[in-house]
Structure formats: C-alpha cells, structure tokens
Chimera marker file (.cmm) of the C-alpha trace (Angstrom):
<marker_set name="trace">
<marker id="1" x="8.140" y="-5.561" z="-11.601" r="1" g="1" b="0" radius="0.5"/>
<marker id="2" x="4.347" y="-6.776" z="-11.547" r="1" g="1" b="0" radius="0.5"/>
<marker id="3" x="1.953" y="-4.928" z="-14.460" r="1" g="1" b="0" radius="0.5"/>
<marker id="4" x="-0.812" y="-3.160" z="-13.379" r="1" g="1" b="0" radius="0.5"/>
<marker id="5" x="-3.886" y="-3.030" z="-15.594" r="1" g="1" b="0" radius="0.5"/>
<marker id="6" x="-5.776" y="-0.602" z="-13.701" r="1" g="1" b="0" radius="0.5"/>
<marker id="7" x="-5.537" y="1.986" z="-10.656" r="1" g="1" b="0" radius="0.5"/>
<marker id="8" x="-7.947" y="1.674" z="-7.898" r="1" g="1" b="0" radius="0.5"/>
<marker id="9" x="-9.251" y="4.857" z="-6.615" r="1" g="1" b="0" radius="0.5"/>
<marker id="10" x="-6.540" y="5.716" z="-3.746" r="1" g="1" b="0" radius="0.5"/>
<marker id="11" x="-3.791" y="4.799" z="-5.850" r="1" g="1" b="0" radius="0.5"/>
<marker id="12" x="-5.419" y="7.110" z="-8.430" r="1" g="1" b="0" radius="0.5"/>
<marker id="13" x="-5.641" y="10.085" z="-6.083" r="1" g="1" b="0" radius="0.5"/>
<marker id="14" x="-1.768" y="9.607" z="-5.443" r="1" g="1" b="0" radius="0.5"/>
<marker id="15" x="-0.455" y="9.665" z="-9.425" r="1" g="1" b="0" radius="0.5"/>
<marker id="16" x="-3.244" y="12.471" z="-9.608" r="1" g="1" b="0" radius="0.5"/>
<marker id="17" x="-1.240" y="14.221" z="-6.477" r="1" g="1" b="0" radius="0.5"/>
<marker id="18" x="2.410" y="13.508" z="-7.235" r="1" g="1" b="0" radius="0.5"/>
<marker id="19" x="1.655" y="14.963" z="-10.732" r="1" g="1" b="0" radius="0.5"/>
<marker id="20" x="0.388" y="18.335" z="-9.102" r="1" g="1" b="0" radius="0.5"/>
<marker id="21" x="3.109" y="18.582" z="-7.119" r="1" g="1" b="0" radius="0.5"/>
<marker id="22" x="5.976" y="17.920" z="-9.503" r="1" g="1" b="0" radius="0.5"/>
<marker id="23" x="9.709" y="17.697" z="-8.306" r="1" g="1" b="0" radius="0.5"/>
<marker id="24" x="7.710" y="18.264" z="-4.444" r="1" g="1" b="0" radius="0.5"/>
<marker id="25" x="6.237" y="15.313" z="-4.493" r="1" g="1" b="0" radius="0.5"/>
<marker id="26" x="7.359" y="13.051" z="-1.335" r="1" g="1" b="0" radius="0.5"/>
<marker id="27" x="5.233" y="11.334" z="1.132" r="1" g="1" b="0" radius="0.5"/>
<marker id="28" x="3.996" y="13.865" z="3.140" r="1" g="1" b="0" radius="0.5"/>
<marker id="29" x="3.221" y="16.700" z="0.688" r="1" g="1" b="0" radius="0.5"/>
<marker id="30" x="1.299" y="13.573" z="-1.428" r="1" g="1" b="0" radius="0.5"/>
<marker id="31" x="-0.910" y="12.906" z="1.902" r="1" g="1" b="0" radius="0.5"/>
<marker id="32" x="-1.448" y="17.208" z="2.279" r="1" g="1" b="0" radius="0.5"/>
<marker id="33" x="-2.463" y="17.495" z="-1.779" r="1" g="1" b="0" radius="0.5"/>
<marker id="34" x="-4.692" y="14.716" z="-1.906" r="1" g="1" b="0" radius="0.5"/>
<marker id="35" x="-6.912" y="15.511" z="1.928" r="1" g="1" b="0" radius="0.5"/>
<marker id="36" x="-6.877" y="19.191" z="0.180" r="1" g="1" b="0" radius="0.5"/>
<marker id="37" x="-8.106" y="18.333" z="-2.855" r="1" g="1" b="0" radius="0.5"/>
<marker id="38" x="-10.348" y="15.173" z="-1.598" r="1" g="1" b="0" radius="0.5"/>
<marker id="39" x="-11.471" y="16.894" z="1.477" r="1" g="1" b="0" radius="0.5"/>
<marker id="40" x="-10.796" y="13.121" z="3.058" r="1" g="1" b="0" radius="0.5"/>
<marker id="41" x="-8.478" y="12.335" z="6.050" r="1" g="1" b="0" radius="0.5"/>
<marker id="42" x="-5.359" y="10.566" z="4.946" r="1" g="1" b="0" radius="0.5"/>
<marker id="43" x="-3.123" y="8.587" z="7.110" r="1" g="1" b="0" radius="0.5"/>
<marker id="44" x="0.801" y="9.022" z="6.128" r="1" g="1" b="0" radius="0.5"/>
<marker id="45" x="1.275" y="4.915" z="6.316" r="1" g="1" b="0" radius="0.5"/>
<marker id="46" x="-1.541" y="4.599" z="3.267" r="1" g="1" b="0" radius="0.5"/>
<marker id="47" x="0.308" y="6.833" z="1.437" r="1" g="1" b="0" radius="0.5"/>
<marker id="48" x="3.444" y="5.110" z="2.165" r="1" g="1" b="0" radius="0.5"/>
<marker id="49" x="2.249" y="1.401" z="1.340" r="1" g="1" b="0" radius="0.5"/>
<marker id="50" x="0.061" y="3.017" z="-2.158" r="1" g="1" b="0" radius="0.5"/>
<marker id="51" x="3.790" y="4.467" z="-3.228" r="1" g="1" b="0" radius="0.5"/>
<marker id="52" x="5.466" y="1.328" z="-2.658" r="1" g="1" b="0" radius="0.5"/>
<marker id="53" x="2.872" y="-0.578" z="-4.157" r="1" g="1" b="0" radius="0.5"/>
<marker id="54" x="2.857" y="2.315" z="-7.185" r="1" g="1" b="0" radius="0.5"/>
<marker id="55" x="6.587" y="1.670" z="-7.586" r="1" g="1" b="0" radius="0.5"/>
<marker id="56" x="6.985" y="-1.849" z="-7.708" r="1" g="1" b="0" radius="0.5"/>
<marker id="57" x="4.588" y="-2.268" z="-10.844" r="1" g="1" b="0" radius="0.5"/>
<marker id="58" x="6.898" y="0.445" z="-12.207" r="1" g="1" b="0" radius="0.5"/>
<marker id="59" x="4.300" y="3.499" z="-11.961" r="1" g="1" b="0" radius="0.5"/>
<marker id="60" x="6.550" y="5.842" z="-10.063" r="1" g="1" b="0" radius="0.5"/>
<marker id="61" x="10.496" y="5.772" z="-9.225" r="1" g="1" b="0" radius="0.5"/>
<marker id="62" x="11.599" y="7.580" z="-5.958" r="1" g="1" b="0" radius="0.5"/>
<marker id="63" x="14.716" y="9.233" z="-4.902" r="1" g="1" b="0" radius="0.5"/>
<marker id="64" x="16.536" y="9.868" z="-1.573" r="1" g="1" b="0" radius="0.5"/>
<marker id="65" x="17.542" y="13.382" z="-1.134" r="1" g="1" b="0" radius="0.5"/>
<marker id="66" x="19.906" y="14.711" z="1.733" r="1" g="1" b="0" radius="0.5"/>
<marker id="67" x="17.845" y="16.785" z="4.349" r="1" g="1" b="0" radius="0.5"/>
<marker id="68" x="18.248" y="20.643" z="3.707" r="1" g="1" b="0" radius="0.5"/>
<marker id="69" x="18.999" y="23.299" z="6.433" r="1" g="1" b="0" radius="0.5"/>
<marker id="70" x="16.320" y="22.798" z="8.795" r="1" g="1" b="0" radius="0.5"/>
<marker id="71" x="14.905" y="19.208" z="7.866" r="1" g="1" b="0" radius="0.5"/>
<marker id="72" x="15.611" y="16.828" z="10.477" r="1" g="1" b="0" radius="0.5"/>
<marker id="73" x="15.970" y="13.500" z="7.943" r="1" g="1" b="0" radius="0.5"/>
<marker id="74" x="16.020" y="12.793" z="4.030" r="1" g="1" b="0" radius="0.5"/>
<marker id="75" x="13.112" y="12.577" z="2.384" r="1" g="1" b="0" radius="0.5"/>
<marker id="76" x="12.228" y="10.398" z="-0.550" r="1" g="1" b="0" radius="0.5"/>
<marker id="77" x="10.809" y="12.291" z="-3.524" r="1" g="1" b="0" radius="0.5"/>
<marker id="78" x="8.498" y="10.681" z="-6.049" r="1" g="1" b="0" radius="0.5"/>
<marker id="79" x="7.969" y="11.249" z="-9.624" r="1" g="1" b="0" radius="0.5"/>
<marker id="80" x="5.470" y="9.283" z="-11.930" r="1" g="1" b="0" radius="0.5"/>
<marker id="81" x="6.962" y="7.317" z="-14.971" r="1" g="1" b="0" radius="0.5"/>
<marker id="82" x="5.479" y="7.305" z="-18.432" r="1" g="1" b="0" radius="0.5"/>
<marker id="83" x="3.530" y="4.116" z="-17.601" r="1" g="1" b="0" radius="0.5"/>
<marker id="84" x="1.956" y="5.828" z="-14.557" r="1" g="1" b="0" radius="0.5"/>
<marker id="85" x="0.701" y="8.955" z="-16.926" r="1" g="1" b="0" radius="0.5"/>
<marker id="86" x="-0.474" y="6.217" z="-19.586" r="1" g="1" b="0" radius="0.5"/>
<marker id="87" x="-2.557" y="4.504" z="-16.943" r="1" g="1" b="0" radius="0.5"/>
<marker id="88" x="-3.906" y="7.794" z="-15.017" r="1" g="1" b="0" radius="0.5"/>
<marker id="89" x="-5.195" y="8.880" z="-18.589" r="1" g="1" b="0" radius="0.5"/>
<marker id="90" x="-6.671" y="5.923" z="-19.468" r="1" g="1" b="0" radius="0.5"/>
<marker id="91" x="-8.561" y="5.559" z="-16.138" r="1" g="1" b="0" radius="0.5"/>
<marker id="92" x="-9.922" y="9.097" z="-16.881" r="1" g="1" b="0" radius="0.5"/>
<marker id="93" x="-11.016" y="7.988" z="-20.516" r="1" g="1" b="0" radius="0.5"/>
<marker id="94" x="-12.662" y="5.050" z="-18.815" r="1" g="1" b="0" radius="0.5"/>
<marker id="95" x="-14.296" y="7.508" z="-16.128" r="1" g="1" b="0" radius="0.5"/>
<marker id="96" x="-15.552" y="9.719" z="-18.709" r="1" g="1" b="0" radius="0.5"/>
<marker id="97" x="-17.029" y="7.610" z="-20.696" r="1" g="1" b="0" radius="0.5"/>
<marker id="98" x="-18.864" y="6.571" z="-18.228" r="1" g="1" b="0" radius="0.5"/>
<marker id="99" x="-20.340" y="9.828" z="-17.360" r="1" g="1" b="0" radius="0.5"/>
<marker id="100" x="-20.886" y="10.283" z="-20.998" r="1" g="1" b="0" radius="0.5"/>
<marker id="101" x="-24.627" y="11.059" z="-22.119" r="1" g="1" b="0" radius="0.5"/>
<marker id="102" x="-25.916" y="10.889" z="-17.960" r="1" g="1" b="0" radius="0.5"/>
<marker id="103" x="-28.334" y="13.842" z="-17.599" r="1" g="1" b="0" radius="0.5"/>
<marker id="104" x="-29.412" y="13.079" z="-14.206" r="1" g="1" b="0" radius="0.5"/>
<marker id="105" x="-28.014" y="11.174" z="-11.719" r="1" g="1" b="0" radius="0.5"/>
<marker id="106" x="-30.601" y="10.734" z="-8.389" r="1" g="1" b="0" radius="0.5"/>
<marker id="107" x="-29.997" y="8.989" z="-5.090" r="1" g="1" b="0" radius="0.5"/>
<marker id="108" x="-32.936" y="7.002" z="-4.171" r="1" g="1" b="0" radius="0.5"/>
<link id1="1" id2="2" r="1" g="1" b="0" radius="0.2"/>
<link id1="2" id2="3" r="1" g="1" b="0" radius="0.2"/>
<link id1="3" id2="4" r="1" g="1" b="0" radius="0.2"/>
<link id1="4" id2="5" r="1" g="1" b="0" radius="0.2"/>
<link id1="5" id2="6" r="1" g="1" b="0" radius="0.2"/>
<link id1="6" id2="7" r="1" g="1" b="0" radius="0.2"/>
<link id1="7" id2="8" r="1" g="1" b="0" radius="0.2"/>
<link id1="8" id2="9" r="1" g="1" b="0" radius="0.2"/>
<link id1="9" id2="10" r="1" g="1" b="0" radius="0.2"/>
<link id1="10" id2="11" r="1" g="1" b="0" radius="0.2"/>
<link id1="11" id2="12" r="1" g="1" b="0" radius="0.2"/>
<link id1="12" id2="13" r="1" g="1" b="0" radius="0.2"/>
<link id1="13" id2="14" r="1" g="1" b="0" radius="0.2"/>
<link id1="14" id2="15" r="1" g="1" b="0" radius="0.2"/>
<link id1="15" id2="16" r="1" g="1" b="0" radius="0.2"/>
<link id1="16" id2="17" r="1" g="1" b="0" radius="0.2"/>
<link id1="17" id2="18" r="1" g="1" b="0" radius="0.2"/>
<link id1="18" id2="19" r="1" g="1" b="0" radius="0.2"/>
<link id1="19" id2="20" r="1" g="1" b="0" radius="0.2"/>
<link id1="20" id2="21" r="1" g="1" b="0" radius="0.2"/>
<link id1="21" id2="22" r="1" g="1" b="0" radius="0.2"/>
<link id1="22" id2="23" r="1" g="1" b="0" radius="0.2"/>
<link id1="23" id2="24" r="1" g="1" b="0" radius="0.2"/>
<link id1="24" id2="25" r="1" g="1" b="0" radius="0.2"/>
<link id1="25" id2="26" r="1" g="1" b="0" radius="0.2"/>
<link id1="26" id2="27" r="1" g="1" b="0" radius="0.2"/>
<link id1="27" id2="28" r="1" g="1" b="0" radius="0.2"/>
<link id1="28" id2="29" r="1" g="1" b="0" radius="0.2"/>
<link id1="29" id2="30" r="1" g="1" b="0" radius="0.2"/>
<link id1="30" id2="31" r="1" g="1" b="0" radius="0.2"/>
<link id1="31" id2="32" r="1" g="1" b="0" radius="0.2"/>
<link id1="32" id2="33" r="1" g="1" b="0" radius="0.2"/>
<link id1="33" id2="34" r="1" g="1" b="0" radius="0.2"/>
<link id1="34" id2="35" r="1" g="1" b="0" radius="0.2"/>
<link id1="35" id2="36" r="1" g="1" b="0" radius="0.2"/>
<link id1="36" id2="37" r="1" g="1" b="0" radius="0.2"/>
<link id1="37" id2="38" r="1" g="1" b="0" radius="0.2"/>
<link id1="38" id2="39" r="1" g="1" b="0" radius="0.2"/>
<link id1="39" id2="40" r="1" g="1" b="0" radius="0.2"/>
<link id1="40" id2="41" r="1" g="1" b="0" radius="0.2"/>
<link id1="41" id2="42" r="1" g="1" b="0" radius="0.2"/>
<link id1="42" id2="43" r="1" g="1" b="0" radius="0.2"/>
<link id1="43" id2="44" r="1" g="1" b="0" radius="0.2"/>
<link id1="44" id2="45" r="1" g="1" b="0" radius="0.2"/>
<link id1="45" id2="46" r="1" g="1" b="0" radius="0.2"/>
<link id1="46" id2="47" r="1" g="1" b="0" radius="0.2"/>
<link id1="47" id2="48" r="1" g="1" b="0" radius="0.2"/>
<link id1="48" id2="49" r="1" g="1" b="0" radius="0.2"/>
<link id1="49" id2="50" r="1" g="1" b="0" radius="0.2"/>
<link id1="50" id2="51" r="1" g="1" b="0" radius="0.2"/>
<link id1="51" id2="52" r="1" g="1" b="0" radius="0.2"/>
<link id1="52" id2="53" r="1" g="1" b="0" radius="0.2"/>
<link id1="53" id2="54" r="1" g="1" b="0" radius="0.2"/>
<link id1="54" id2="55" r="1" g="1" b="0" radius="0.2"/>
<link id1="55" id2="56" r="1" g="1" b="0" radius="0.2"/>
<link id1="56" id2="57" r="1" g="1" b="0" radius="0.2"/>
<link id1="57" id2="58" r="1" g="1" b="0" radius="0.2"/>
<link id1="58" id2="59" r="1" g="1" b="0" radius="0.2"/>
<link id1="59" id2="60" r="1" g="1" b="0" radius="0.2"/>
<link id1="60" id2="61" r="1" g="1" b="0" radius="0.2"/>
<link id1="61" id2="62" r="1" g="1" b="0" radius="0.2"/>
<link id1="62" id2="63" r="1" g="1" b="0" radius="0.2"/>
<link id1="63" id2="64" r="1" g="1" b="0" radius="0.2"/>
<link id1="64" id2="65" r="1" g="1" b="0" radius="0.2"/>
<link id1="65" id2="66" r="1" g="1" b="0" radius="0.2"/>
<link id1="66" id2="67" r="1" g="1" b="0" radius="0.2"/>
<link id1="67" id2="68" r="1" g="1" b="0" radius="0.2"/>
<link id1="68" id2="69" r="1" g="1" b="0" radius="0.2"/>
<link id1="69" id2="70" r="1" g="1" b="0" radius="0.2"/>
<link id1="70" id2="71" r="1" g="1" b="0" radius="0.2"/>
<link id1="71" id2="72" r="1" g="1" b="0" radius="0.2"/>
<link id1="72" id2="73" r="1" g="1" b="0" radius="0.2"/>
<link id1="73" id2="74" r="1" g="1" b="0" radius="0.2"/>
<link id1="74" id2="75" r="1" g="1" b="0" radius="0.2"/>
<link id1="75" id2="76" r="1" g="1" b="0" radius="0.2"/>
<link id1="76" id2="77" r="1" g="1" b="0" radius="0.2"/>
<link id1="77" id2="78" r="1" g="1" b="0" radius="0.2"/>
<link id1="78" id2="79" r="1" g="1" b="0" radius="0.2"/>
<link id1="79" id2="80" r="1" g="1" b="0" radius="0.2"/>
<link id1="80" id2="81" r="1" g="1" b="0" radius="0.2"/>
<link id1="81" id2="82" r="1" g="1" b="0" radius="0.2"/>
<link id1="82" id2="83" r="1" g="1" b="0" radius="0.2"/>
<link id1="83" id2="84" r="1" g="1" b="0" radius="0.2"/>
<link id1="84" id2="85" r="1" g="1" b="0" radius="0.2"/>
<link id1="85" id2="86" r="1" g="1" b="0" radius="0.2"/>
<link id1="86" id2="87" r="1" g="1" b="0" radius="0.2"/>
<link id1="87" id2="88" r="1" g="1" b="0" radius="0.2"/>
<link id1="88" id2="89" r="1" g="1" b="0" radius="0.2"/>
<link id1="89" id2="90" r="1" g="1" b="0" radius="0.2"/>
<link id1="90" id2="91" r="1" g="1" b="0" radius="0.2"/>
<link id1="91" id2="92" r="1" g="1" b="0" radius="0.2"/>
<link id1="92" id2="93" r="1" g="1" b="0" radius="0.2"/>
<link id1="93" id2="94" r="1" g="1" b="0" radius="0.2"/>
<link id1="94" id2="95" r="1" g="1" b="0" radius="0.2"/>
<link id1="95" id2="96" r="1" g="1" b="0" radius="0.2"/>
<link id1="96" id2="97" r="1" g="1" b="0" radius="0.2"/>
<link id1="97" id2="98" r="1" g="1" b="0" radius="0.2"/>
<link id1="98" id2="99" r="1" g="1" b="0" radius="0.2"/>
<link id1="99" id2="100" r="1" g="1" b="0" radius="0.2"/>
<link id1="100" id2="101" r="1" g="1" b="0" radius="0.2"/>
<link id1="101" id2="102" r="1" g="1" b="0" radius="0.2"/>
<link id1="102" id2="103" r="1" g="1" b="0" radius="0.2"/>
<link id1="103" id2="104" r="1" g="1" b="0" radius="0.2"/>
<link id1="104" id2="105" r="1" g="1" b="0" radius="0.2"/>
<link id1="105" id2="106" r="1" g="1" b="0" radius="0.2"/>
<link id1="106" id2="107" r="1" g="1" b="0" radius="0.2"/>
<link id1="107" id2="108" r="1" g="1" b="0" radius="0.2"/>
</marker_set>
C-alpha cells in the first residue's frame, strides 16, 4: 500500500462524494454525486481509475455485492477508511487557510 500525502482535486471530489453517499457509494452513483454537485461532466472510467488509485494507498476499501432483483451485474460498493477522512479534513484545513483573511478576490 503506497502513502499518500495529499489528494489532488478529482480524487478529492470522490472521498467528498463517497462520504455523501454512505453505504450507496459505488462507481456510478460516485460519478452522478460529484457532476451534481460540481456541475462538471464526469466520465465513469475516471472514476474507476481515481477509486483504484484511492484504494491502493489505503484511502477507501470496496466490496462486491450480489446484483439485487432487477440489476443486471454486482456492483462494487466503496466506503472511505479512517485515513481517507484524516486526509479529506486536512486538505480542507489547508484550503481554508488559504482563503483565510482574502476580502477580495478579482480576475484581471
């Protein structure tokens, strides 16, 4: 398992996702929550390959579950480990201190 120090932006909008959606949280409700809450397009594969990348450095741990009545094919659910919250919160602290004492912020 490699150690992440930090979360780049997509692979923050993913923990931020997976931890609004709770036990619900599998690929393709990940991709729905964050092009909802982003108002970006999301392709399924980036999601996919930010999971993967998510749960090798130990960040998230997934599940198979057996498709239910109707579902054509399992479905892997995510949740995010301890480590994952630890690093989402820090990134905000980071973020927000950041912002900290800006009054105005112009595009020139």
């Amino acid at each position: 398992m490699e150690r992440k120090a930090t979360l780049g932006e997509f692979e923050h909008h993913v923990i931020l996702a997976a931890l609004r959606l709770g036990d619900e949280a599998y690929t393709a409700s990940i991709l729905t929550e964050v092009e909802r809450c982003t108002g970006r397009e999301v392709s399924a594969a980036a999601v996919y390959i930010a999971l993967r990348r998510l749960e090798q450095a130990g960040l998230v741990r997934s599940r198979l579950a057996r498709a239910q009545s109707g579902e054509r094919r399992e479905r892997r659910y995510v949740r995010v480990t301890p480590a994952g919250v630890r690093l989402a919160r820090e990134a905000r602290r980071r973020f927000v201190r950041l912002w900290d004492g800006l009054t105005v912020v112009t595009a020139e």
